[in-house]
N, C-alpha and C positions, 0 to 999 in steps of 0.2 A: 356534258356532251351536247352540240349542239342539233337540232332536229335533222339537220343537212346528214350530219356525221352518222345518224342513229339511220335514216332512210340508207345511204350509203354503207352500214357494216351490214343491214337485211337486206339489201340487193344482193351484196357476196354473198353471206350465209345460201340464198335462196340458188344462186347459179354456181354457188360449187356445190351444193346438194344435188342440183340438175343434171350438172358435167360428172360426177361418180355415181351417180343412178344410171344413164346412160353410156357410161365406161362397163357397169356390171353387166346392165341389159344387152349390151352388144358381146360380152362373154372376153372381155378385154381383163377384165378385173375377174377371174376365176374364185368360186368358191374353194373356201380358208386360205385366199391371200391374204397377209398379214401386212399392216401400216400404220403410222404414227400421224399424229397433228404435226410434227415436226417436217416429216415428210411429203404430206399435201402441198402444206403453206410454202415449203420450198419448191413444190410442182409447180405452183400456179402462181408464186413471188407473192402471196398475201401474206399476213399475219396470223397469228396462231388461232386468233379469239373467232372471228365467222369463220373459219377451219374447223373447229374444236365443235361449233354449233353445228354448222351442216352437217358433221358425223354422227352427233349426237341424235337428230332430227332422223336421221337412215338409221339408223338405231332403232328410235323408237319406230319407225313403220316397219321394223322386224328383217331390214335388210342387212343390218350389218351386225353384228356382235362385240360387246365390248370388252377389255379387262385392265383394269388400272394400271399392270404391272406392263403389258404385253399392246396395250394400245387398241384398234380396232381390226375386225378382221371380215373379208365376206361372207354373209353365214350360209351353212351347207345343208339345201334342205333335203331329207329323203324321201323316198317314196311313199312313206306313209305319210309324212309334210304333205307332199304334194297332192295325195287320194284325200287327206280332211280338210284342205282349203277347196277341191272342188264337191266334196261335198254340204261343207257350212255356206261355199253361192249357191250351192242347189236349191236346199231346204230357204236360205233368205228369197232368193229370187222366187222361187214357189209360191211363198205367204206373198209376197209384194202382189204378185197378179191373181191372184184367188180375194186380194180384196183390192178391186181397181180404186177404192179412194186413194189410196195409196200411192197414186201413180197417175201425173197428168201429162197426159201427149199435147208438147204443143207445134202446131202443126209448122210455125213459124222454123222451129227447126229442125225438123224431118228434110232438109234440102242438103245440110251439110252432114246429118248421118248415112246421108245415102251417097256423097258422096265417099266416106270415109269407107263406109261400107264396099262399096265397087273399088277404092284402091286398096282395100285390103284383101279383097280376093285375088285381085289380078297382081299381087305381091308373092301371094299363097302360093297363089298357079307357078308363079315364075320362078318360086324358089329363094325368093330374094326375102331371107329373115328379117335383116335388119329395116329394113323398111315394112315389111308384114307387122313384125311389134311395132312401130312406132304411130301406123293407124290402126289396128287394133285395139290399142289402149284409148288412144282419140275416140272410137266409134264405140266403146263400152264407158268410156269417159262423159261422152256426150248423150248416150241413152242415161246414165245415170244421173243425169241434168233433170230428168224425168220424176225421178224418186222425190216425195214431196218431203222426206224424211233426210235431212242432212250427214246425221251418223252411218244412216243404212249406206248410200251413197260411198261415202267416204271411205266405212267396211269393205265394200263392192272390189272401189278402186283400189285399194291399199292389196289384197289377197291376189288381185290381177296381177299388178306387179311383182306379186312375190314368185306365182306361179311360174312367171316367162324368168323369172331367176332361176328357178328348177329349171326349168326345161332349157332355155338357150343352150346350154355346154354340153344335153345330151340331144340338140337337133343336130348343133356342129358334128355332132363322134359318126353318131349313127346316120346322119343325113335327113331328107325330109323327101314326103311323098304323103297322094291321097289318104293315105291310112291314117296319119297322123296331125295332118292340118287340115282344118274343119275350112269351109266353102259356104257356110248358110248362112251369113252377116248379111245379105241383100233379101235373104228370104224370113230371116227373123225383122228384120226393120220394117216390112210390107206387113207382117202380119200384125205386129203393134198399128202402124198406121193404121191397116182396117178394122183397128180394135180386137179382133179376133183373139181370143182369148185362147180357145183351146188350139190355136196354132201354136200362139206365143209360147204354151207351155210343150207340147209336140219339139217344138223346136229346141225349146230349152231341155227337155229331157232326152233327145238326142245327142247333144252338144255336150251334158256332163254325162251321158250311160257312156259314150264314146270314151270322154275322158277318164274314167274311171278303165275302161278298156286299155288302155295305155297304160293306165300304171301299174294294171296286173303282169300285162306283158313286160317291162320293165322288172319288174316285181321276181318273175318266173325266170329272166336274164340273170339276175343279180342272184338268185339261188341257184341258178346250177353254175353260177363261175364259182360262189362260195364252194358249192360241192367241189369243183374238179380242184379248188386248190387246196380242199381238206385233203385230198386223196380218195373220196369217195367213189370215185368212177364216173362214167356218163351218166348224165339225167337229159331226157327226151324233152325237147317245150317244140310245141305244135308253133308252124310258122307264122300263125294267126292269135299265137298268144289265146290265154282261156278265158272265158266270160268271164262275167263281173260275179263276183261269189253271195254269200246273204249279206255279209255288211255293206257292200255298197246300196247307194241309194238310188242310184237305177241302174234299167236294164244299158247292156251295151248297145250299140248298132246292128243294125244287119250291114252285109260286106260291102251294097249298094249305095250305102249312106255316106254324106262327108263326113272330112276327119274333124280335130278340134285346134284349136289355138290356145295352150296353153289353159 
């Protein structure tokens, strides 16, 4: 194979990895739709072989599911998915700023996480998901530029994404409001700027107590529809959804507080 050929099958590999990461994150690609290498390569008129790769790559970052027999499929995470990846960022983002070596701000690019940061609020505000993920990920993308640790980083990114896979298909059902998408990405970036440590962590402990808040309430939905189709009869859930219990790793919000992103 010539070097031409070899850069040319990793360019596909990399942008049909791109294009069905971005088919799932927009909720196009539902979790356990089911597909073949045979199938893509005829979506997109490539060949089997950076097909076969790209899926395998969304594989291993825990997006997709594979089976020899059955091919590959969206994977379906649940709620308790969803409650141990935001509590494994909790506990890593924690250690990260409890020991600032760990962590160098450089100032040279605080200009474009602040922009990122301002369109992703006013994304939030407007309701407009698919754009809200797409800076979001940028602006947690770009703060973990900061991490002097490459795997941590990587970690960080990869669980982000998996997160807004949970959540996208249950923002579309049930809708989106204050309660549920967070607003502090302009006020977490300012307090890194000013070094302020115990902001940093303020703010991070808002952002996942919230999110753990969500998934209880989530959590409390999905057992009383379990109940009413056992035949069990009505189970009551408060329309604020209940705190965060002892496993979680932090508190939830007060009502005043913003929501979270995924």
């Amino acid at each position: 194979m010539s070097p031409s050929a070899g850069v040319t099958r990793n360019t596909l590999r990399q942008q049909i990895a791109d294009a069905l990461r971005d088919e799932v994150l927009a909720g196009r690609l539902p979790p356990g739709r089911e597909f073949t290498v045979k199938q893509i390569a005829e979506q997109y008129g490539v060949s089997a072989t950076p097909v076969r790769e790209a899926l395998f790559d969304l594989s291993a970052q825990g997006l997709l599911a594979s089976d020899q027999h059955r091919g590959f499929q969206v994977r379906e995470f649940t709620v308790a998915d969803y409650r141990a990846m935001a509590e494994a960022r909790a506990l890593v983002v924690e250690g990260l700023f409890r020991n600032p070596a760990e962590v160098a701000v450089r100032p040279e690019g605080l200009a474009s996480i602040r922009r990122r940061a301002a369109e992703a609020v006013r994304a939030a505000k407007g309701g407009d998901l698919d754009v809200l993920i797409g800076y979001d990920l940028r602006f947690w993308r770009e703060l973990g530029q900061f991490v002097l640790n490459p795997y941590i980083a990587d970690f960080l990114t990869r669980l982000r994404v998996q997160a807004w896979v949970f959540a996208v298909h249950r923002l579309r059902r049930d809708g989106m409001d204050e309660n549920v998408l967070w607003f502090g990405h302009e006020e977490l970036v300012e307090a890194i700027a000013r070094g302020d440590h115990e902001q940093v962590h303020a703010e991070m402990r808002s952002y996942y107590g919230h999110a753990l808040a969500w998934a209880d309430r989530l959590e409390a939905r999905e057992t009383a529809g379990n109940a009413e189709g056992n035949g069990e009869g009505d189970v009551e859930v408060r329309a604020d959804g209940p705190s965060a219990g002892p496993g979680s790793a932090m508190p939830p919000q007060s009502p005043e507080s913003p929501g979270h992103c995924a």
